[in-house]
C-alpha positions as CSV (number, residue, x, y, z in Angstrom):
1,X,5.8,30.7,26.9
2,X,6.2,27.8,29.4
3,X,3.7,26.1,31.4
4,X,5.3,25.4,35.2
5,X,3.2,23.8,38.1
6,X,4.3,24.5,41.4
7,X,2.9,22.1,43.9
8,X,3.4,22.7,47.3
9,X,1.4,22.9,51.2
10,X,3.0,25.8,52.2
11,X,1.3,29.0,50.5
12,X,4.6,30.7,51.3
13,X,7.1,28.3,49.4
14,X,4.2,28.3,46.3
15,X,4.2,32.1,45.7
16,X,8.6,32.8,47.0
17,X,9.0,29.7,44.0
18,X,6.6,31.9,41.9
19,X,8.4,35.3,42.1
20,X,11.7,33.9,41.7
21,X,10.4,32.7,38.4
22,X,8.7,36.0,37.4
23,X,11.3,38.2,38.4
24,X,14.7,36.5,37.2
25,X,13.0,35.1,34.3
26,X,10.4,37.3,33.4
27,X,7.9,36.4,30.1
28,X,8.9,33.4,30.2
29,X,6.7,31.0,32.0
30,X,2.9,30.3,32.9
31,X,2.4,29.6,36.5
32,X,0.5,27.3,38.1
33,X,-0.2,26.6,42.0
34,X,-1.0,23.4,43.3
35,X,-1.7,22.8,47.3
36,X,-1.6,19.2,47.5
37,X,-0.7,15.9,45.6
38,X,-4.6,15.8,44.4
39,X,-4.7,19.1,43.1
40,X,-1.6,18.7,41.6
41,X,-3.0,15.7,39.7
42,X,-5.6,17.5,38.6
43,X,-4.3,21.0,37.5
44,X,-1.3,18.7,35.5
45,X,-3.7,16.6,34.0
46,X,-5.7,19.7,32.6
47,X,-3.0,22.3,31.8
48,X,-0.6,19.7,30.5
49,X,2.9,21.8,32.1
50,X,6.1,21.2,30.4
51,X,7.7,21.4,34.2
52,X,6.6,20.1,37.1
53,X,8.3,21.5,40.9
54,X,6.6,19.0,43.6
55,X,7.3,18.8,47.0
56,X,7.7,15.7,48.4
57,X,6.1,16.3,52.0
58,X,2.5,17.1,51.8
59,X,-0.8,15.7,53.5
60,X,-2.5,13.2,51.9
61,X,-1.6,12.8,48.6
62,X,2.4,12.9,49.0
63,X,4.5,14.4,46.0
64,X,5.8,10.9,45.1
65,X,3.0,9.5,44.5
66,X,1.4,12.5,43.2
67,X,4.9,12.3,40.5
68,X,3.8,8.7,39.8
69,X,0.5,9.5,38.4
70,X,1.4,12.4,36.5
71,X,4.4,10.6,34.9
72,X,2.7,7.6,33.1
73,X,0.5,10.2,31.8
74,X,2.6,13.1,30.6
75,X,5.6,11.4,30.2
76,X,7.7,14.3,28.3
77,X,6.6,16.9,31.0
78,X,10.5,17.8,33.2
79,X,10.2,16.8,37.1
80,X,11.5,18.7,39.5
81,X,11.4,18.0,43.5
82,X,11.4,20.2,46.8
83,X,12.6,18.1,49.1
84,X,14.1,18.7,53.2
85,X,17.3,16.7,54.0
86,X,15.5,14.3,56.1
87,X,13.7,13.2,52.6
88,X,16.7,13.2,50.3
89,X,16.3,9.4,50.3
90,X,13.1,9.8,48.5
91,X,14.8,12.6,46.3
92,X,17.2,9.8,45.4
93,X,14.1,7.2,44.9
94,X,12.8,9.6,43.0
95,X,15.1,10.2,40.4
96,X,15.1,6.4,39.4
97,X,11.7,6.9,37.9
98,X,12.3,9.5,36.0
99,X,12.5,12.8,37.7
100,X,14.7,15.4,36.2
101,X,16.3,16.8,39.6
102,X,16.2,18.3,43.0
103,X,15.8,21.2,44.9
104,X,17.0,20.9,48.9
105,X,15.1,23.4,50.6
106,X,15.5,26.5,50.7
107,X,16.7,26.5,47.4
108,X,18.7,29.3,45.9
109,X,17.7,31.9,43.4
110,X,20.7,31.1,41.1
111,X,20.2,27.0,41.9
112,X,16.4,27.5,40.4
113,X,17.0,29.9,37.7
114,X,19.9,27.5,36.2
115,X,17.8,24.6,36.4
116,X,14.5,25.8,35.0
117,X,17.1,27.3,32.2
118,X,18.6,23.9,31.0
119,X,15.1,22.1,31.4
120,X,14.1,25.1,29.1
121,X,16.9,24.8,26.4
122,X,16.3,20.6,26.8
123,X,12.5,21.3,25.9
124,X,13.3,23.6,23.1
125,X,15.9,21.5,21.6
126,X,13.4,18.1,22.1
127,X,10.8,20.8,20.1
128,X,12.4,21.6,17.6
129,X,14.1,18.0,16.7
130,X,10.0,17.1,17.0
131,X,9.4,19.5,14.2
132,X,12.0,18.4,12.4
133,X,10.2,14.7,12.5
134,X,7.4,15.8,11.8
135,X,8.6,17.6,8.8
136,X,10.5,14.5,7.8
137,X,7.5,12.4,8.0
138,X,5.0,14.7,6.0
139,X,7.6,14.8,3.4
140,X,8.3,11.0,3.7
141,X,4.6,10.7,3.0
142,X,4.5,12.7,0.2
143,X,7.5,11.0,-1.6
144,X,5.5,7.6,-1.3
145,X,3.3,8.0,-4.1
146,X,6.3,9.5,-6.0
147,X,8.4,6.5,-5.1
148,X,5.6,3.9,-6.1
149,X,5.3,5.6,-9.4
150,X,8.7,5.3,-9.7
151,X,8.5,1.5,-9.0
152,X,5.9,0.9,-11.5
153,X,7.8,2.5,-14.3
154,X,10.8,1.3,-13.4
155,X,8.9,-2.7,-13.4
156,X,8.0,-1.2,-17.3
157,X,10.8,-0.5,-18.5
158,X,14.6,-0.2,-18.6
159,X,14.9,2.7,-17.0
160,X,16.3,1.7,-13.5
161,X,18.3,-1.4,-12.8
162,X,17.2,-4.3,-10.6
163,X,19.2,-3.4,-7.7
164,X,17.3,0.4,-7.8
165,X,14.1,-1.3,-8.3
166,X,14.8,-3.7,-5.2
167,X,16.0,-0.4,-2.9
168,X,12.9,0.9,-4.2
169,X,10.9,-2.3,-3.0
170,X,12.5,-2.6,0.2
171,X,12.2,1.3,1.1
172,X,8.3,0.5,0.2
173,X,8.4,-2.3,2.5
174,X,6.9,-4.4,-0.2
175,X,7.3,-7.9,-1.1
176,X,7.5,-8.9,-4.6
177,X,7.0,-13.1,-3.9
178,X,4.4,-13.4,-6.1
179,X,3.5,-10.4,-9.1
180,X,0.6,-10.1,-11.3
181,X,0.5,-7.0,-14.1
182,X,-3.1,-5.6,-14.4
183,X,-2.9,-3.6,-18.5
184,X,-5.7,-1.0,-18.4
185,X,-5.9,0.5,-22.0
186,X,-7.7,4.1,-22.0
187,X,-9.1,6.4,-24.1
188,X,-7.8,8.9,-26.2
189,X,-9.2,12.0,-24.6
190,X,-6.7,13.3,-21.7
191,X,-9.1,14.8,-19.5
192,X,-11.0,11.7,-19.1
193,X,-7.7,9.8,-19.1
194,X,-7.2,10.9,-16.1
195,X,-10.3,11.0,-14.0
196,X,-10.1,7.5,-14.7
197,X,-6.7,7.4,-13.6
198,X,-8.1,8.6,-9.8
199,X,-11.0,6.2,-10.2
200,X,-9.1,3.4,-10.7
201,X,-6.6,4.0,-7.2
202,X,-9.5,4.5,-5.5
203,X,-11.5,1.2,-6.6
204,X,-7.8,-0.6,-5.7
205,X,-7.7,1.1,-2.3
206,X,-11.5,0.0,-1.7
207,X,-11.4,-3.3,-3.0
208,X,-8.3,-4.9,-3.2
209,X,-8.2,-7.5,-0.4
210,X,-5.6,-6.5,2.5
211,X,-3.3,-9.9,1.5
212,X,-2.1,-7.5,-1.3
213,X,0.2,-4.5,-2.4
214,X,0.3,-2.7,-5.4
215,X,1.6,-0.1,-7.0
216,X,0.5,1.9,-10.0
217,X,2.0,3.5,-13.0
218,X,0.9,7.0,-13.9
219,X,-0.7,6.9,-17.4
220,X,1.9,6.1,-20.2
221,X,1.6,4.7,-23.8
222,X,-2.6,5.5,-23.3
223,X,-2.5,2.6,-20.6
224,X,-2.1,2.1,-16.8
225,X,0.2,-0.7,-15.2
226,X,-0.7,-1.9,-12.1
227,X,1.7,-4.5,-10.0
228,X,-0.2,-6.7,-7.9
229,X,1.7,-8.4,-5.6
230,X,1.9,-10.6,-2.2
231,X,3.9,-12.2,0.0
232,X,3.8,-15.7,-0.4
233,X,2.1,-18.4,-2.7
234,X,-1.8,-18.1,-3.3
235,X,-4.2,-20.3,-5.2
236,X,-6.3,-17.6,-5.0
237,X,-4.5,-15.0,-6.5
238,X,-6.1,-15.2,-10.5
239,X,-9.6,-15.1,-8.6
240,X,-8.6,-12.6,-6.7
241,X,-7.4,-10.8,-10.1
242,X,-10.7,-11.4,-12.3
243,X,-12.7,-10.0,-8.9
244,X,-10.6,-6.4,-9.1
245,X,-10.5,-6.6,-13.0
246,X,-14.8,-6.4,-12.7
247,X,-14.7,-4.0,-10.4
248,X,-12.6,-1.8,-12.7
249,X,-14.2,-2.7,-15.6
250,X,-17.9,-1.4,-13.6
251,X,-16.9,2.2,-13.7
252,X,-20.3,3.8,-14.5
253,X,-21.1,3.7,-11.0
254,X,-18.4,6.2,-10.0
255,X,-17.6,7.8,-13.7
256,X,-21.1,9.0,-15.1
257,X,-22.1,10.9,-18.6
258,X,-19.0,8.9,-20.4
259,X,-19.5,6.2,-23.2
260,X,-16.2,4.7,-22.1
261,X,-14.5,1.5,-23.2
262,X,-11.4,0.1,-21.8
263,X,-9.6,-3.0,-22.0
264,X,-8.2,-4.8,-19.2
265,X,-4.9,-7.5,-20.3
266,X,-4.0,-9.4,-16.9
267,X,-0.6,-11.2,-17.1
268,X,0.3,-14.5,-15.0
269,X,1.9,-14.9,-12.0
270,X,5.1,-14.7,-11.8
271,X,7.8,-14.3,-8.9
272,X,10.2,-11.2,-8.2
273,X,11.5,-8.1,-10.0
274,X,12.2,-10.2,-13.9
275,X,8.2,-12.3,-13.3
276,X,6.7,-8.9,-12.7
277,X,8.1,-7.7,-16.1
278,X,7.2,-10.2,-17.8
279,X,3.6,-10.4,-16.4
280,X,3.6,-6.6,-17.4
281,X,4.1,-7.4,-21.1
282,X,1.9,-10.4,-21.0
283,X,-0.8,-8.5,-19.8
284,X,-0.1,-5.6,-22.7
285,X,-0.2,-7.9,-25.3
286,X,-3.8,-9.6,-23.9
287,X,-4.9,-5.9,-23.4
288,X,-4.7,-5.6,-27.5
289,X,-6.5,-8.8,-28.2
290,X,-9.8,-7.6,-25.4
291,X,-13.1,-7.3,-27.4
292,X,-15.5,-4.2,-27.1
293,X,-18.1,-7.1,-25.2
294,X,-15.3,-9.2,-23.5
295,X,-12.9,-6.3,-22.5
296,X,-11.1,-8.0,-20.1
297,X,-8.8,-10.8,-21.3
298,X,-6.3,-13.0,-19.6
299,X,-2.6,-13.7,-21.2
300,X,-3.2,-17.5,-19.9
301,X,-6.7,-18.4,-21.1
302,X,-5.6,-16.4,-25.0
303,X,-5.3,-20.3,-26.4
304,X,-8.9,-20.9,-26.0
305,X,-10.1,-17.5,-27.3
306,X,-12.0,-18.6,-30.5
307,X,-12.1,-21.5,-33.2
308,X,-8.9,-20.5,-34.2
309,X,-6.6,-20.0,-31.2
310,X,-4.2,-16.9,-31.2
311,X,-1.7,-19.5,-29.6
312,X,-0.9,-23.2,-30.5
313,X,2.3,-23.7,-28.1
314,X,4.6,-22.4,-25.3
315,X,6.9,-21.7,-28.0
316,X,4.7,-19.6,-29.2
317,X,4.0,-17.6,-26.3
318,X,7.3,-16.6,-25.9
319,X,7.5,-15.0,-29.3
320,X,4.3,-13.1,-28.9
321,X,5.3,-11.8,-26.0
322,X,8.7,-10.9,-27.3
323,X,7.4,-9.0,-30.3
324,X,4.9,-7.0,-27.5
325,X,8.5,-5.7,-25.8
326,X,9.7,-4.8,-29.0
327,X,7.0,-2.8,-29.5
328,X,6.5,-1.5,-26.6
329,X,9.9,-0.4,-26.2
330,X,9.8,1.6,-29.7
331,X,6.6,3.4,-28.4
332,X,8.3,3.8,-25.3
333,X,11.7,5.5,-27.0
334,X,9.4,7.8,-29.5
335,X,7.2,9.1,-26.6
336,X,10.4,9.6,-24.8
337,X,12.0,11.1,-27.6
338,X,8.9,13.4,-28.1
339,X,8.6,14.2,-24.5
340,X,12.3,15.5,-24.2
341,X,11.6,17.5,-27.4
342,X,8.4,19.1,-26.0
343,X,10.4,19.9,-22.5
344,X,13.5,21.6,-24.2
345,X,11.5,23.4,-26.5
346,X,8.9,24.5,-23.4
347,X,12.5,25.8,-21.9
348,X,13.7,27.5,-24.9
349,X,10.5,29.7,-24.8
350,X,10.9,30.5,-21.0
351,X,14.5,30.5,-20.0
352,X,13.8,34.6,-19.5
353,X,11.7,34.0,-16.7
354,X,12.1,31.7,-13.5
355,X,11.4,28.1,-14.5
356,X,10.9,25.0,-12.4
357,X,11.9,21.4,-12.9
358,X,8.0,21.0,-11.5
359,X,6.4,23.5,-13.7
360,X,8.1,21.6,-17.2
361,X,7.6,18.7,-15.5
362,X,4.1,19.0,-15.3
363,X,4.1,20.5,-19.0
364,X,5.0,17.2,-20.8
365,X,2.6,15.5,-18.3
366,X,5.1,13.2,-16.0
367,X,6.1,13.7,-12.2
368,X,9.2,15.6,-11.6
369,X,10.8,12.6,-9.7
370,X,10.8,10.0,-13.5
371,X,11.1,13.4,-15.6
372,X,14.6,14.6,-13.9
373,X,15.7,11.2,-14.1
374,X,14.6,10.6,-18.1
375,X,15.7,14.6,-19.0
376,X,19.2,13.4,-17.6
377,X,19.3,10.2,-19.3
378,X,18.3,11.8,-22.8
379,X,20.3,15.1,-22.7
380,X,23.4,14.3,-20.6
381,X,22.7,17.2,-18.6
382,X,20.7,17.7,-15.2
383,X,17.6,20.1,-15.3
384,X,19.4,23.1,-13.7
385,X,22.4,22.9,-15.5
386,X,20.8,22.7,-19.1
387,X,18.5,25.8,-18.5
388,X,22.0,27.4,-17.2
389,X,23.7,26.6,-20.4
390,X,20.5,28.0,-22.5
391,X,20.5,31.2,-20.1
392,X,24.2,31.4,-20.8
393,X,24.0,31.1,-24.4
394,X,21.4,33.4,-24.6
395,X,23.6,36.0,-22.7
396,X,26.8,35.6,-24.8
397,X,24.2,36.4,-27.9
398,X,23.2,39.5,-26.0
399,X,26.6,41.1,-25.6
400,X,27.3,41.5,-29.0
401,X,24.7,44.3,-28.9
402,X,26.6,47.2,-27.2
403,X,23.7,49.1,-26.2
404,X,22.5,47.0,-23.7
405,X,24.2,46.7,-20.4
406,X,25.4,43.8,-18.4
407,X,22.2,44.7,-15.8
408,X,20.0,44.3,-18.7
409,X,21.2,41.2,-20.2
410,X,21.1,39.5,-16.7
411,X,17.1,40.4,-16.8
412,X,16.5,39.4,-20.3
413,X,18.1,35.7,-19.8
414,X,16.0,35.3,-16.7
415,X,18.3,36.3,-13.5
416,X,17.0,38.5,-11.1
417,X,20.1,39.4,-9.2
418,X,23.6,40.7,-11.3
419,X,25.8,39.4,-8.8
420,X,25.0,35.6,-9.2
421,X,24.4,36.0,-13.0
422,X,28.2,37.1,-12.9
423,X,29.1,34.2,-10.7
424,X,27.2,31.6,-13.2
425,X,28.4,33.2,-16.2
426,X,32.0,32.7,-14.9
427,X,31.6,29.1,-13.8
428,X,30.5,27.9,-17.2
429,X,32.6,30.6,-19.6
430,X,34.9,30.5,-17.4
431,X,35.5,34.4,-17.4
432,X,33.3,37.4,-15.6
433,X,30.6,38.7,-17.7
434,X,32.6,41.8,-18.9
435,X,35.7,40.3,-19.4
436,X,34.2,38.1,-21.8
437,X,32.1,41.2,-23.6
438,X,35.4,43.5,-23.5
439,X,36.8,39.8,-25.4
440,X,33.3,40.0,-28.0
441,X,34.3,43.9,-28.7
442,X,37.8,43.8,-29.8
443,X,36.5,40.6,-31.8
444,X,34.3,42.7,-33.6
């Protein structure tokens, strides 16, 4: 129902404008009465109509004025004026500001009731492309920490190319001037992987000075990546690196009843999409060489760790961090390898029933957004259309039993209606389902 406030002097012209409303368009609209400019102020200020009928002649307050007041404040609410000839100037005046139309008085039933109809179907159709907004935003917001992830792994890895990741940077809004990689290496067990997975976020989200962005991997190869990264040059940066590394590193005053020990690599800085890879595997390798009492080490200060220095040259440094890709990306191609086993395997024991990309996502422990992408990569097939093909194959199996019926078979390969198991069937057989059984029976 609709909120209207009818402002008017004349009692009469308030309640005629009122049963017009509640008798051509009945159960539609809230009425409201208004005697002067002042009250209709008020009474629009508290009951917030969506349309607004003011006459322009009234004592004291007049109606323009009155449509002045109200307007800056509810500036989505339809006005509509009641105005004599001898005021159709101010009608015109009027509808410079804002005001939606006019009504010369007396007005017409059929005049009103076409009016208040379009501002109707205008205020539905602003509602509902609101909604829609509003839906587009919430979603929006939840695909950020999907998108960052995303980022992160894609900054890790091979995954996505350079002009993804940049689409992916810019749809962020981030800026990628200057990049440090933050390693933190975790324990084995899972469950306390991942509780400090949250702890860490929310230490970055608390402590991070506002000069930064980051993004944050989800955990992968038993260690986090975090991207640390800002807009222009700072000499402050590496300071500003060794302050968040401490604060991560103090976690026993947010994680309690844990003997944990970590390891924190930090890579150098480095500029755009290539330095923050190579910061990433810098910081790897200096998360393998942290010590159980110095567990956070830095990639740049790993010449002056000890009497005998892990590196002599520059030379050097580039062959150590060489043979930390290499190894990473064999860890990364067997976990892969392992994950996509686990997932078709996890599918091959539930094809009968219905079976989300989410739910297997969530199986092998990766967000549905980098597992839809990685299943494709590794299979050559999309989610959907390898559970199809399993269903499918299942079914064809099941027709050589005569005894059960198509109906059946449909069920048992995890369809609940006949009609689009036929359909489906067809599109990858490329015949109906009993045209290909009546084929399996004069086979056999």
């Amino acid at each position: 129902m609709y909120r209207i406030l009818i402002a008017d002097d004349e009692a009469l012209e308030r309640e005629g404008m009122e049963w017009i409303i509640n008798n051509m368009m009945p159960r539609q609209f809230e009425v409201i009465q208004a005697e002067n400019g002042r009250d209709a102020i008020q009474k629009a200020l508290i009951y917030k109509p969506h349309i607004i009928v003011m006459d322009i002649r009234m004592p004291g307050i007049d109606g323009l004025t009155a449509l002045k007041n109200i307007i800056s404040a509810l500036p989505h609410t339809r006005m509509v004026l009641l105005t004599a000839y001898e005021y159709f100037e101010y009608a015109k005046e009027a509808l410079k500001m804002g005001v939606r139309d006019y009504f010369v008085k007396p007005a017409k039933r059929n005049e009103i009731v076409k009016l208040l109809q379009t501002l109707i179907d205008e205020i539905a159709e602003e509602q509902e492309e609101l909604q829609l907004q509003q839906l587009k935003d919430q979603q929006l917001s939840e695909l950020i920490p999907v998108v960052k992830t995303e980022l992160a792994l894609g900054l890790m890895s091979n995954t996505i190319t350079d002009d993804d990741i940049n689409s992916l940077i810019d749809s962020l809004q981030l800026h990628i001037e200057q990049c440090c990689a933050i390693v933190v290496a975790l324990p084995q067990s899972e469950l306390l992987r991942k509780e400090l997975y949250e702890v860490f976020t929310l230490q970055l989200q608390n402590h991070l000075p506002d000069i930064y962005q980051y993004v944050a991997s989800t955990v992968f190869n038993d260690h986090i990546a975090i991207f640390i990264m800002a807009d222009h040059s700072l000499h402050t940066m590496r300071t500003h690196m060794e302050a968040i590394c401490q604060v991560l590193l103090n976690i026993d005053m947010v994680v309690t009843g844990y003997n944990v020990n970590i390891a924190i690599g930090v890579g150098n800085i480095h500029h755009g999409v290539q330095g923050a890879r190579r910061s990433y595997f810098e910081a790897v390798f200096a998360s393998t060489n942290a010590k159980v009492d110095k567990p956070l080490c830095m990639f740049q200060d790993m010449d002056h760790q000890g009497t005998q220095p892990l590196m002599l040259s520059s030379s050097e440094h580039k062959s150590y961090v060489q043979v930390a890709i290499e190894q990473i990306r064999q860890e990364r191609e067997h976990q892969t390898f392992n994950m996509i086993d686990r997932a078709t395997h996890y599918i091959e024991k539930n094809y009968e029933r219905e079976l989300s990309l989410e739910e297997t996502a969530e199986h092998v422990h990766l967000n549905p957004y980098y597992f839809s992408k990685v299943f494709k990569q590794q299979t050559g097939e999309t989610f959907i259309d390898y559970v199809t093909n399993i269903r499918i194959q299942h079914a064809k199996r099941w027709m050589h039993n005569k005894e059960i019926s198509l109906k059946e078979i449909c069920y048992l390969v995890g369809y609940n209606d006949p009609n689009y198991f036929s359909r489906v069937f067809k599109k990858v057989v490329g015949q109906t389902p009993s045209e290909y059984r009546s084929t399996v029976k004069k086979g056999g």
